[in-house]
N, C-alpha and C positions, 0 to 999 in steps of 0.2 A: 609490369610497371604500373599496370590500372591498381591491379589487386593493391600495391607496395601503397598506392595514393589513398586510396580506402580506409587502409589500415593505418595511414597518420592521421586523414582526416577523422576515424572514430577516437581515435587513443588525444586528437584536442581537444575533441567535443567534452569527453569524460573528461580531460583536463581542466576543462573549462568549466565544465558543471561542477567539477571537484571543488576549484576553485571560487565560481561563486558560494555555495554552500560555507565554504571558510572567511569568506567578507563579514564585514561588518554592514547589522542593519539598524538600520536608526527610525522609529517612528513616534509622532505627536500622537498624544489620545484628539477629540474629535473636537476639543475646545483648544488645544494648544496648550492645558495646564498640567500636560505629564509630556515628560520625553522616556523614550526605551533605548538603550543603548548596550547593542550585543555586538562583541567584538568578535567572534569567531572562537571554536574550540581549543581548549587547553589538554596538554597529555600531561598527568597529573604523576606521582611517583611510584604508584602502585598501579600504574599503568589503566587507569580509568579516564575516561572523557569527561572534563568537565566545561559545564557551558554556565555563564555571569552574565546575566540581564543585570541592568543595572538601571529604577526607575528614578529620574527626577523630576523634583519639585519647579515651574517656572518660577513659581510664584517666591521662593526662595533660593532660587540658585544652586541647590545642593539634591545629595542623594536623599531620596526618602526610605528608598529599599532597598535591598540587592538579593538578589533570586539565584541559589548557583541549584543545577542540577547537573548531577554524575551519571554517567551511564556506563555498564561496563562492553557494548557494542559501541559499535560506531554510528553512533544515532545522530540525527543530522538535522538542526534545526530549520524550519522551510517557511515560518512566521512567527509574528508573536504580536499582539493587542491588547489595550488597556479598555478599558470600559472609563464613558468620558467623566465619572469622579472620582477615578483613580481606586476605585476597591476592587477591582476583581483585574486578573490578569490571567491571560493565555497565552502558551508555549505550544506549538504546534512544530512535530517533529515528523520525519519520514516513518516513525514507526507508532505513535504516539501523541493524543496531547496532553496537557495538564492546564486544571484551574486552580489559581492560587488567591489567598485573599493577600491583597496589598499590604494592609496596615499592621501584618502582624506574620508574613511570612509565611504562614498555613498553607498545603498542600490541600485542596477541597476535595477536588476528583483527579482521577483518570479515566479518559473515556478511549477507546479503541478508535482510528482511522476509520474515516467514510460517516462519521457521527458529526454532524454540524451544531457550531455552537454561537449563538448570540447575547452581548453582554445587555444589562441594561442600563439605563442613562443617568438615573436620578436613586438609585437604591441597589441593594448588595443583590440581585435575581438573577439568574439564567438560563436559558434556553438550550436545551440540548435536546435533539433530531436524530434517533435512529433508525434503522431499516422499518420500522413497525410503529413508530412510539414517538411521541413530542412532549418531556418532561421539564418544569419550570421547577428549578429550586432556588429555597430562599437561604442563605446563608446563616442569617441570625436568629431567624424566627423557626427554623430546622423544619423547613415543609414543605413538601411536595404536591405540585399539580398534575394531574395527568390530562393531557390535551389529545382529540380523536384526530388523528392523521389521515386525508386526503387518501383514498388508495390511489395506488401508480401513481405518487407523485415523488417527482425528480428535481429538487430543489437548487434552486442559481443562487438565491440568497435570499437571507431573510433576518430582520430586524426589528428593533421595539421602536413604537412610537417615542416620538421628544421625551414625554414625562410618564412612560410604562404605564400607560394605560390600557394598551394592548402593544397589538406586534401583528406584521406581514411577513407571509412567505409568498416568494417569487417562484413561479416553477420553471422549469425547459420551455416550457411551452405559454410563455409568456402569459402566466396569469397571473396574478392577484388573489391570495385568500387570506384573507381580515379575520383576526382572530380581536375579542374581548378580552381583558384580563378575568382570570379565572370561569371562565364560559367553557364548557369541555369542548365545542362544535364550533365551528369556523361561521363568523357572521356573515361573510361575504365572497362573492366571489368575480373578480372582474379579468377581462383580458388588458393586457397597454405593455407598451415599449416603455415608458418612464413614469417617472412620479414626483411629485415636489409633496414636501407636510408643511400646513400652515398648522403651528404651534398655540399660534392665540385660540384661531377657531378651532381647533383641532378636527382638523379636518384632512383630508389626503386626497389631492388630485390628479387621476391616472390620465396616460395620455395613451391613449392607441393608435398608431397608423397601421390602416388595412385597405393597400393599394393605394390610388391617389386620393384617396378619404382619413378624417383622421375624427376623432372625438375624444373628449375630455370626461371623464366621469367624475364628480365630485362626493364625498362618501365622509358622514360624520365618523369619526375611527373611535367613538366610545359605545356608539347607542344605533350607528347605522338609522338614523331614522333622518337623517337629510339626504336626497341625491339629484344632480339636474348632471344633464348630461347634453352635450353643444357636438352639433356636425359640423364639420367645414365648410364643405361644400354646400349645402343649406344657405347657411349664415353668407358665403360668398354672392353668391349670385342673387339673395335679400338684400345686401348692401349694394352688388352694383346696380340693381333694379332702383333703388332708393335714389343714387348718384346722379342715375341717367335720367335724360330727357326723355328717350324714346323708351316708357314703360312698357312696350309690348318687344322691344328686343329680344333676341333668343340667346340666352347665356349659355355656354358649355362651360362643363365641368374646370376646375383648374384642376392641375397638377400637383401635387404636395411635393416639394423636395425634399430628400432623403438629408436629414441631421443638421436641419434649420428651425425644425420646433423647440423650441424652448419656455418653459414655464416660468414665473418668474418667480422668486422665492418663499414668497406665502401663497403662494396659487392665486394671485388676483389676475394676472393678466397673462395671456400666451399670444409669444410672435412666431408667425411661422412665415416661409416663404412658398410662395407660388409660382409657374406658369401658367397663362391662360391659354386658351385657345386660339388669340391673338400671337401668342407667343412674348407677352408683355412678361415681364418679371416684374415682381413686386412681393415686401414683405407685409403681411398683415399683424395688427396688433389686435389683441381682440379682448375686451374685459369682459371675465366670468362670470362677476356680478350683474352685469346686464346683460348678459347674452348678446351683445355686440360686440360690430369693427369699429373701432372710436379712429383707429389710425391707419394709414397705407403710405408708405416708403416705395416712391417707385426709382427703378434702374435703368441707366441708358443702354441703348442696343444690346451685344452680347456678355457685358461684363460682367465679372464673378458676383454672386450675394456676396455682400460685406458680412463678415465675422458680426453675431450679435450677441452679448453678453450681459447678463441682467446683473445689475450690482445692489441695486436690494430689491426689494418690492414694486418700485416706481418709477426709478431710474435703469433705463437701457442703454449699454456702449453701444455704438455703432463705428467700425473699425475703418478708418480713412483712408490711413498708409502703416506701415508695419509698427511707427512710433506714437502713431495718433487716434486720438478715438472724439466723437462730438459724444456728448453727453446728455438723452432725450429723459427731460422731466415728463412721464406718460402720461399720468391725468389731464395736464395743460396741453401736452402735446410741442413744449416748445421745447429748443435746444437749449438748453441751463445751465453748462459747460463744456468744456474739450478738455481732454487729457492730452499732454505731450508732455512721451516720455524723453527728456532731454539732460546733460548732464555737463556740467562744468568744469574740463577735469586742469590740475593746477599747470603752472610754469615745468616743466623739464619731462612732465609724463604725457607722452602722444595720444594717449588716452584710445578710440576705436571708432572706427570710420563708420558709418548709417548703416552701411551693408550688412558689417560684420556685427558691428551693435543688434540689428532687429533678429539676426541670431541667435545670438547670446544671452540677449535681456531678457531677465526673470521678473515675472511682474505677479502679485499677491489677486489670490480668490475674489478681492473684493479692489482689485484693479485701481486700489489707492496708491501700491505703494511698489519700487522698482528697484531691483539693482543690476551691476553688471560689476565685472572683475577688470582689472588692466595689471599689467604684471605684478606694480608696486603694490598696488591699492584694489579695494573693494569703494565703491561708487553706490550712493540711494538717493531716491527722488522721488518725488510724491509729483503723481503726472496734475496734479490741481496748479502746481504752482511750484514755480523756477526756483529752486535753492540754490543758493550761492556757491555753495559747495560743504556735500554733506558724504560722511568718507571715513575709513578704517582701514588706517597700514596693515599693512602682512597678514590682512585676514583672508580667510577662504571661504566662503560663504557657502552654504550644503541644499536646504531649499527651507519656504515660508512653512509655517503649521499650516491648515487648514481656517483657520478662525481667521489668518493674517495677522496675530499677533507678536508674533516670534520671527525673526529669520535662527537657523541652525550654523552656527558659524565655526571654525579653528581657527586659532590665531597663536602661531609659536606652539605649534605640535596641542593646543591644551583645547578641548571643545567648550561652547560656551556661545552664548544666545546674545543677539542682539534684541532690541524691543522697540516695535513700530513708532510705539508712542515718542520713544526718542527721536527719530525720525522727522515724525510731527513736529517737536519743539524746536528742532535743530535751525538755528538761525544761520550756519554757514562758517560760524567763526573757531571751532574747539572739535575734535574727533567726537565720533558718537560711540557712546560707553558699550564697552565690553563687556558681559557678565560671564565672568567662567563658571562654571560648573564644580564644586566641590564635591569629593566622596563622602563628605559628612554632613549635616546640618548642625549638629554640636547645639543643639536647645538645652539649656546652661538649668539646672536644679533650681529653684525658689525656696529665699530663707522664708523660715515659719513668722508669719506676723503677729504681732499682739493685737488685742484688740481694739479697735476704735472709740471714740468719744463720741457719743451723738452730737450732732450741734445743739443751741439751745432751743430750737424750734423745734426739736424734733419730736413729736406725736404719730407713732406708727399705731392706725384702729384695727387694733388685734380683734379678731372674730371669736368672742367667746361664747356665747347662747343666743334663742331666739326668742322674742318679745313681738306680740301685736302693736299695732300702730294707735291702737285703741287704750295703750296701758301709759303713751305717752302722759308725764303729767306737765305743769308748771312751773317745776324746776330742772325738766330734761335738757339738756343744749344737743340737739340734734346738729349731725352730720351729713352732707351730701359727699360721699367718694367715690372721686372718677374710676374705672375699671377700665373702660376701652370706649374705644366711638368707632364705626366704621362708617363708609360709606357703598353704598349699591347704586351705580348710575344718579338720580338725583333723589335719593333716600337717605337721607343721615339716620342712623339708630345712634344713640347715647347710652353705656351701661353704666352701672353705679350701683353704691350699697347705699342704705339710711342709716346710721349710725350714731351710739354714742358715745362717751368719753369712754365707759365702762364695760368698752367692747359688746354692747347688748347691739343684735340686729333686727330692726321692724321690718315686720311681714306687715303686707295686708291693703298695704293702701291703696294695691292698685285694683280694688273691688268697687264697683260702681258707687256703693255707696259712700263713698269718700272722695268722690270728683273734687269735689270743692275745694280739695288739701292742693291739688295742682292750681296754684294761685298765678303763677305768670309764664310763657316760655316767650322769651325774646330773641328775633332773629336779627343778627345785622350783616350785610353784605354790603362786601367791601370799605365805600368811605359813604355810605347812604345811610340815613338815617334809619336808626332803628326799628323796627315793624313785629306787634304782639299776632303770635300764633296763639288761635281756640281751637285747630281743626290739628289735633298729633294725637297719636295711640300711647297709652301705658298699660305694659305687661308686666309681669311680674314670674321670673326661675325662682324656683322654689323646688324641696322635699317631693313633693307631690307631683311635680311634674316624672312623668318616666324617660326621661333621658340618658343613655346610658354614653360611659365617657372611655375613651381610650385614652388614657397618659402615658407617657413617656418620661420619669426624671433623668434628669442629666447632671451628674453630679459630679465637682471638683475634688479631683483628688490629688490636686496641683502640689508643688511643695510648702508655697507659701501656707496651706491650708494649716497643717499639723495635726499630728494622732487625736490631740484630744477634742478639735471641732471635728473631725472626721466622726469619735465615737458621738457624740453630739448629734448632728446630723444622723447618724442614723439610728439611732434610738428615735430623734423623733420623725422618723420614716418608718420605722416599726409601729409606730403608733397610730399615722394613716394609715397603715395597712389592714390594720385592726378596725379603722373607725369606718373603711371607706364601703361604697353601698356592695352589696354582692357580685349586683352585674356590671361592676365600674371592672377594665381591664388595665392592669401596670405594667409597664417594663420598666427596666432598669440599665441606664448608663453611666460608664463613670472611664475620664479621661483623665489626663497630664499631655503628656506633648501625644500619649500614645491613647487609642481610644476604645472602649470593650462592651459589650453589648453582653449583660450577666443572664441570658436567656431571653425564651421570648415571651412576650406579650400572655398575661393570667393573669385570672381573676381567684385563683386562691391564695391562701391570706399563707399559707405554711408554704409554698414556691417562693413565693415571693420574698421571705423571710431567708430563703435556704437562697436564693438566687444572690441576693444583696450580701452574702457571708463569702458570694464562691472566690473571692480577689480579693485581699486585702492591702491596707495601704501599704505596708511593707511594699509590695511591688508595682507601687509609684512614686510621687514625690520630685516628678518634673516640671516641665512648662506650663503653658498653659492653650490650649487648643480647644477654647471655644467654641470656635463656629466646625471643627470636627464631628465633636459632642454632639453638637445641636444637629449639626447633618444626619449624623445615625439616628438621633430621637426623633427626627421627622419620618425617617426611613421605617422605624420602625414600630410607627403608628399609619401611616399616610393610606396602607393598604388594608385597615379594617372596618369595611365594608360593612358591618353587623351592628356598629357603635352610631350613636344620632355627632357626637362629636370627638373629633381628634387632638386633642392638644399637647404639648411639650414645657413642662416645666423644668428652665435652665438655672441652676445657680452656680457664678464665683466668685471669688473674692479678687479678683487681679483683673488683668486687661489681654487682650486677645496678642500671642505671642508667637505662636509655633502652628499655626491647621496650616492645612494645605488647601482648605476650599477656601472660597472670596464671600466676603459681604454679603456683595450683592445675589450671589449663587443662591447662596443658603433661603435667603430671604424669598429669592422668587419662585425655589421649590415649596419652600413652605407655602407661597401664596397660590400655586398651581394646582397643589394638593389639599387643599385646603384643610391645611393644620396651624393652628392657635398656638405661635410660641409667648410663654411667658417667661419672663427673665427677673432673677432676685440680684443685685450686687450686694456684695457683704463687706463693710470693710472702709476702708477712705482710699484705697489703692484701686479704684475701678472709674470707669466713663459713662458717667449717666449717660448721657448724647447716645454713646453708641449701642447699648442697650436696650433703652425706647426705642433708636431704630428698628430694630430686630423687632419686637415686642409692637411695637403701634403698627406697622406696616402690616403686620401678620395677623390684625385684629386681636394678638393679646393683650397682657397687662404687665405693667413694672411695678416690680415693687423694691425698696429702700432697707437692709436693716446695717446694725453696726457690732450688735456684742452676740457671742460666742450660744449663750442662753439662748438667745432665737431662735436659734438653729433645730431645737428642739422642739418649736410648732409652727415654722413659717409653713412647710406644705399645707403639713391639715389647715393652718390660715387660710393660704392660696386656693386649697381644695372646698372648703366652705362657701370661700367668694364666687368660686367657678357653678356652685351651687345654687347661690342663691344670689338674685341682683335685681333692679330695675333695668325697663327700656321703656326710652322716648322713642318714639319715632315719629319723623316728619321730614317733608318736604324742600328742600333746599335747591331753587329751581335752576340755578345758573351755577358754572363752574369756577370756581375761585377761592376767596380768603371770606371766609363767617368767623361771628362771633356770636355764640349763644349763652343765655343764661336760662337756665330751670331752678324754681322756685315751689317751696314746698310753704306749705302754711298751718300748720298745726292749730287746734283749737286752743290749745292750753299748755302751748312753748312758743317762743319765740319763731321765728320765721326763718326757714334757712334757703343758700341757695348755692348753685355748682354754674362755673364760671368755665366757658371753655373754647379756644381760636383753636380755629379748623381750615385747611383747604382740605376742599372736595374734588379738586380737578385730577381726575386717574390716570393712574401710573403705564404710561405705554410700556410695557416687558420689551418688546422689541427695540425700543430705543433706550434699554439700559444696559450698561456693557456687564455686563455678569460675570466676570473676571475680575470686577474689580470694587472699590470699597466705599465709590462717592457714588450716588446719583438716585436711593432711595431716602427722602427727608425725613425728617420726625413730623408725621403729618397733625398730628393736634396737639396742645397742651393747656392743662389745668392753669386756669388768669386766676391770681388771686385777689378776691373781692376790694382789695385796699386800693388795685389799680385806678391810675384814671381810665382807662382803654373799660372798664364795666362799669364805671358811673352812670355812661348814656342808657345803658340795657336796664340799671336797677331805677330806672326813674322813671321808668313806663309805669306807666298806671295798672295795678292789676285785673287780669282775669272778671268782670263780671257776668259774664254768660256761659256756661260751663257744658250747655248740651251740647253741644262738638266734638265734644276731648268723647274722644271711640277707649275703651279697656277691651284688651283681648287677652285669649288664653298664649301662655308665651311659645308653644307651640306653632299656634297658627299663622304667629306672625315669625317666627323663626325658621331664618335662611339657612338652611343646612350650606355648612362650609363646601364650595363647588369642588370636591373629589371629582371626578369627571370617573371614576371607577368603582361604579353602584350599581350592584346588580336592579337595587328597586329604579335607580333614574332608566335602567334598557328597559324596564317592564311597566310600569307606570307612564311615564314621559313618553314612549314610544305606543301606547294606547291613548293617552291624552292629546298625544299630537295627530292619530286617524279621526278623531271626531272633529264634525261638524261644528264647530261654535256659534251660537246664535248670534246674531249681525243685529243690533237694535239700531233704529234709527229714531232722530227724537223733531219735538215742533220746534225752529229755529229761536234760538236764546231761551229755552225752555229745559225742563226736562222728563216734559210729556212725552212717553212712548206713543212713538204712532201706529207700529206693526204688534204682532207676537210670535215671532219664532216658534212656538210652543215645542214643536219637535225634536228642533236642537234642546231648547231647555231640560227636555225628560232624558236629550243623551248626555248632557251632563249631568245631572241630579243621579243615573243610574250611574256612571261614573264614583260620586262621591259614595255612593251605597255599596260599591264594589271595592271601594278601597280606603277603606275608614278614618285612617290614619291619616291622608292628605288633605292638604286646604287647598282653599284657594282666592285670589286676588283680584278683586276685583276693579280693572286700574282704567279709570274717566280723561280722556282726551279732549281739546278742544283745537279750530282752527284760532290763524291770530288777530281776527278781529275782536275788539274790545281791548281793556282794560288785563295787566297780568294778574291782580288778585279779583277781578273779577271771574277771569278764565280760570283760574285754582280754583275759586268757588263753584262756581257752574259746572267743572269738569267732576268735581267731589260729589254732588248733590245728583248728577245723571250714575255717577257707578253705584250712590246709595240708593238713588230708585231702583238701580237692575240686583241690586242685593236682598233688597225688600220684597222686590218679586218672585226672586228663588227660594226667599224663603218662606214668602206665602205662599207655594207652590210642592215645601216636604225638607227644604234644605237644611242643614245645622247650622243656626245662626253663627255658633261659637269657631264654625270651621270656613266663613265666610269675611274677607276684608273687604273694603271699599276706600279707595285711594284716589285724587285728582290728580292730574299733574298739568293741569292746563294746557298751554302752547309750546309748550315746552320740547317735546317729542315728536315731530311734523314725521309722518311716511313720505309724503310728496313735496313738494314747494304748495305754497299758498298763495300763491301769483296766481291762479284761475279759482272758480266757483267750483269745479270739479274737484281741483286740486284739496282746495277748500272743505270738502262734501267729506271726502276721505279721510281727510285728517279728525273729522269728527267721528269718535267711536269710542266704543270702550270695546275694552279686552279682559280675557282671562289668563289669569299666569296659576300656572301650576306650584304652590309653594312645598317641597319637600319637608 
């Protein structure tokens, strides 16, 4: 009888597992903007297995792809993942897996079982782990890394930082080893139970418990060259010492409870809970950045720790009863809300009793948002606030994405997404929308346009030759044109060309001995009156300088386009290719709804020629999927590392119709990676607005044309500009709404000037939903001098004292766009951050040195001698006693004394800046004379 029970119990299990295997498995990519959807094996008629993934778009409701693979065994699907922007997909089978590229169906690899594979985040790369070997390929750029393996290492998992800048493998044995991108040799190695990534800092902080001790390691993940690492126990028994009266108390150790640490989501704060030796429970909060407990949560006698869940960076749940949670703002430390999850359900439906609810109820990652089921109806509620009643008949609800932007729903046998945000809006009165899931997305062909009419203003200053500023005569009407403005914390840089009607460009003025030509720079903040800047730098890109460029075009091959702007366009691409420097590198893309990457990234001129012929228009002539295009042109600059700069030149003629990425996605890869998109519209059928956003955000440039002929020299235009430009740079000390004007004065033309409103207040990444297409602005634009809004700027009086205004090489003052993926920033940056820096101290309101470092100074000075090519910055602080433009001045005039010393001491003037920024920048509060003492200094920055 035992045997008989054995033998049904194994023949379920197989049943069972046979069965699972045949289910249907549904997964989100890691943002919620792809769903998977594999129904279970098909027996085909020629008696093969076939298996349909089937990838959809959220963002569109529809399929993007469909993956079928046949096997002629009984191979058995056992996983399968997207990489979170949807290009790379993995099928993982009991015998087998496969990498495929999304956008185009392509089989990449097969790798054999026991090979681990990790996708990456922000670009086509992957990671793949064998017995012996850790190899990265890039899909478009067809290249191989090979990474040194660990020996005896037995891998749990392992992943790419946020923006692949590197990647962690986790072993059995609870370590940590921090690899670099493209670094063959693992930069790091640490033991921890978990881990949270702060994306901004980019940084990764491990947590370790080892017995009732626990520590935190914090670890920059590009350059390894930050680490502070915090005990518990330490830090405990310093805080209760601090608390108590009786300082000579004898504290023991607390107890760490087991799966009560939690980090919180950019790693600024970790709550963990305790016993003490008292046998007191309590949760501690503890901020990273200061190496303190700022908070302690205590509990009565034997009760359980409450459930604690971090909902972003600042805010912690703290769990009440099964339906309720308070809501602790942690910097303030106060409670700033409660959640309760509660639900309104209508007349005739019984709806679900507490008990059975705290069961049932599905509540989102980010603990906004909740549903539960009743036989009729599916039920949602956002635990902030009571909806009246928020509801969808006959649906079945499956589970949230990861991000919480999606619920996975059926309704009427058909799958299909609900969307939080409706949720949000849902006043109570009308069902919350449906969206089914279509097998198609159906992006409908575009008729061919004719061409446009310029308006009658329109003056596009075509870059034809290069003229000295010195050949200006009496009759020239010069030009100031805007190219781009950025801003760096409180640095405004201004670019622009000199120009004139006859497309001639002036070099030259930014040579000392034409100071005088810079005749006024006006600043105005806010509704203040306006205020003349003497103290800003002009550089000048130029030929001469050796900067070499990585491009990207991205080019429409939309249908509205047509064969003959098509030949157009690339003739005159053929002709950059021809014109452009040697060691300039190009790639080439070219979209419709679908998008293609014609090889990778060269700098010969016959590739590049044979690369751009390999597709032709024939096999497009769809949608249009800009921000697709523009995704891979970033992708497929963003990682070379060899180049001073990366940029993307985008052109179309229509408006954004068919990608599957967002806005704001693209925009803040490009900002992350620090790649320059430029965008052309063509046409009268496109959106200025949304173009400059793209384009100003990302530090590039827009630019306007309208007939079919341009087509054939906007690059080499664009490419010239990128070439050659002015920079102002100055000081903008507070965050908000400016208005500047820069004025040129020619001896012997008329006076010209560039008019331009700017906020400077920077864009938190983190609080931009990235999914979606509002919340990056058009941060500056060109005032045209006619306004009243620049009347007040053009009637300052000009410039009479001109020793101020600093000329630098454009180098020196050039911020390499923050790639965070440079081998020179691990090598450089991480020997500039072990020195010494000399510490001046000056006579009060002075900026009489009163010390000499001399030490430090020779280990900087040998510094710049060891590495020829970097600058450096030399940036004057003040506390906030006094006047603000006096602190500006006083702060400017102590960094140009310590400039002056380095340089009377061996330094290269031209590789040296000197910056104030006044009060601007406080280290400490300046409530004390200490406080005070400190905030007066100057520093060095390392400028790449």
């Amino acid at each position: 009888m035992k045997l008989i029970m054995y033998v049904l119990f194994f023949l379920m299990l197989a049943f069972g597992q046979s069965t699972l295997h045949a289910q249907e498995m549904r997964k989100f990519s890691p943002d919620g903007a792809f769903l998977l959807n594999y129904n279970g094996p098909e027996n085909t008629e020629s008696g093969n297995t076939r298996h349909t993934i089937k990838i959809y778009s959220s963002k569109h409701n529809c399929t993007m792809q469909t993956i079928q693979l046949f096997s002629r065994t009984e191979e058995t699907i056992v996983d399968i993942n997207i990489s979170t922007n949807g290009a790379l997909l993995v099928i993982k089978t009991d015998q087998i897996q496969r990498i495929y590229n999304v956008r185009n169906g392509d089989l990449i690899m097969a790798s054999e079982l026991g090979k681990e594979i990790a996708l990456s985040n922000q670009s086509s790369t992957f990671i793949v782990r064998g017995e012996k070997y850790l190899i990265e390929y890039n899909v478009y750029a067809q290249e191989v890394f090979q990474y040194k393996t660990p020996k005896r290492l037995s891998v749990k998992d392992f992943f790419y930082f946020p923006s692949d800048e590197g990647f962690a493998i986790i072993s059995n044995r609870k370590q940590y080893y921090i690899f670099g991108r493209n670094k063959p040799n693992f930069m790091r190695k640490a033991f921890g139970n978990s881990h949270v990534i702060d994306p901004y800092n980019k940084q990764c902080h491990i947590f370790n418990l080892l017995g009732s001790n626990g520590t935190v390691l914090t670890v920059n993940y590009t350059a390894i060259r930050k680490q502070r690492m915090l005990t518990t126990t330490k830090l405990f028994k310093q805080y209760v010492k601090e608390e108590s009266k009786d300082k000579d108390k004898k504290i023991s150790a607390p107890r760490l409870i087991k799966g009560y640490t939690k980090l919180s989501s950019n790693g600024s704060y970790i709550a963990y809970a305790v016993q003490t030796g008292d046998h007191e429970k309590m949760a501690l909060i503890h901020h990273l950045n200061s190496n303190k407990i700022i908070h302690t949560l205590e509990f009565e006698g034997n009760k359980d720790y409450p459930e604690l869940t971090w909902m972003n960076d600042s805010l912690l749940a703290i769990r009440k009863s099964p339906l309720s949670y308070d809501i602790m703002h942690v910097p303030s430390g106060r409670i700033q809300n409660q959640l309760n999850y509660t639900f309104k359900f209508p007349e005739g439906d019984k709806g679900i009793g507490d008990k059975k609810l705290a069961k049932q109820i599905q509540i989102s990652n980010n603990m906004r948002y909740a549903y539960v089921s009743s036989k009729k109806s599916t039920f949602f509620s956002l635990g902030a606030i009571r909806q009246l009643r928020s509801y969808s008949e006959k649906t079945k609800p499956l589970f949230f994405d990861a991000s919480s932007s999606h619920i996975l729903v059926e309704k009427d046998g058909q799958l299909g997404l609900i969307k939080t945000a409706d949720i949000e809006m849902d006043l109570g009165n009308d069902e919350i929308r449906f969206y089914p899931l279509n097998d198609s997305c159906g992006f409908k062909p575009e008729d061919v346009l004719g061409d446009a009419e310029p308006p009658i203003a329109y003056d596009y200053p075509k870059f034809e030759r290069i003229k000295h500023i010195s050949e200006v005569s009496d009759t020239t009407e010069l030009k100031m044109v805007l190219q781009t403005l950025s801003n760096k914390d409180t640095i405004t840089e201004v670019e622009f060309q000199i120009m004139d009607k006859y497309g001639n460009y002036y070099t030259g003025a930014a040579d000392k001995e034409h100071r005088h030509l810079w005749c006024n720079l006006v600043r105005q903040y806010a509704k203040e009156n306006p205020e003349q800047l003497t103290d800003f730098t002009v550089a000048e890109m130029t030929d001469d300088t050796p900067m070499k460029l990585a491009i990207s075009v991205v080019l429409d091959y939309s249908g509205s386009m047509g064969m003959g702007r098509i030949i157009a366009l690339e003739d005159g691409l053929k002709t950059f290719f021809e014109s452009k420097a040697e060691t300039d590198g190009v790639s080439i893309v070219k979209y419709d709804y679908t998008v293609d990457a014609q090889g990778p990234l060269s700098t010969e001129v016959a590739m590049l020629k044979s690369n751009l012929d390999k597709k032709s228009y024939d096999e497009y002539g769809g949608a249009t999927a800009l921000l697709d295009g523009t995704r891979l042109g970033i992708e497929q600059v963003q990682h070379e590392t060899e180049f001073d700069e990366r940029i993307v030149i985008v052109i179309t003629d229509g408006n954004e119709n068919s990608s599957f990425s967002s806005k704001n996605g693209v925009i803040a890869q490009a900002i992350e990676q620090g790649v320059k998109v430029y965008t052309i519209g063509f046409g009268d059928f496109i959106s200025e607005s949304y173009l400059k956003g793209i384009a100003y955000n990302t530090n590039g440039g827009y630019y306007r044309i309208y007939r079919s002929n341009e087509l054939r020299w906007i690059y080499q235009d664009i490419y010239q500009k990128v070439k050659h430009y002015y920079k102002i740079r100055y000081v903008s000390p507070e965050y908000g709404k400016y208005k500047t004007l820069v004025k040129l004065c020619p001896e012997t033309a008329k006076s010209t000037s560039l008019s331009v409103s700017y906020d400077n207040t920077p864009v938190d990444l983190s609080k931009i939903d990235l999914s979606g297409e509002d919340g990056f602005e058009i941060p500056f634009e060109n005032i045209s001098s006619s306004k009243k809004e620049v009347s007040q700027l053009e009637n300052v009086k000009n410039i009479e004292d001109f020793t101020q205004i600093n000329f630098a090489d454009i180098k020196t003052i050039h911020r390499r766009s923050p790639n965070t993926n440079q081998e020179m920033i691990s090598k450089e940056r991480q020997e500039f951050d072990t020195l010494s820096l000399p510490k001046f101290e000056f006579v009060f309101d002075k900026t009489i040195i009163t010390n000499d470092p001399a030490e430090e100074i020779a280990m900087v000075l040998d510094f710049m001698k060891k590495y020829p090519h970097v600058s450096l910055e030399i940036v004057g602080h003040t506390d906030n006693e006094g006047g603000e433009d006096y602190n500006l001045k006083l702060s400017k005039d102590r960094a140009e004394k310590v400039r002056k010393l380095l340089i009377s001491r061996g330094a290269n003037e031209a590789r040296l800046l000197s910056i104030g920024m006044g009060a601007t920048d406080p280290l400490v509060s300046n409530d004390t004379e200490e406080g005070r003492q400190t905030n007066r200094r100057v520093v060095f920055v390392l400028v790449e």
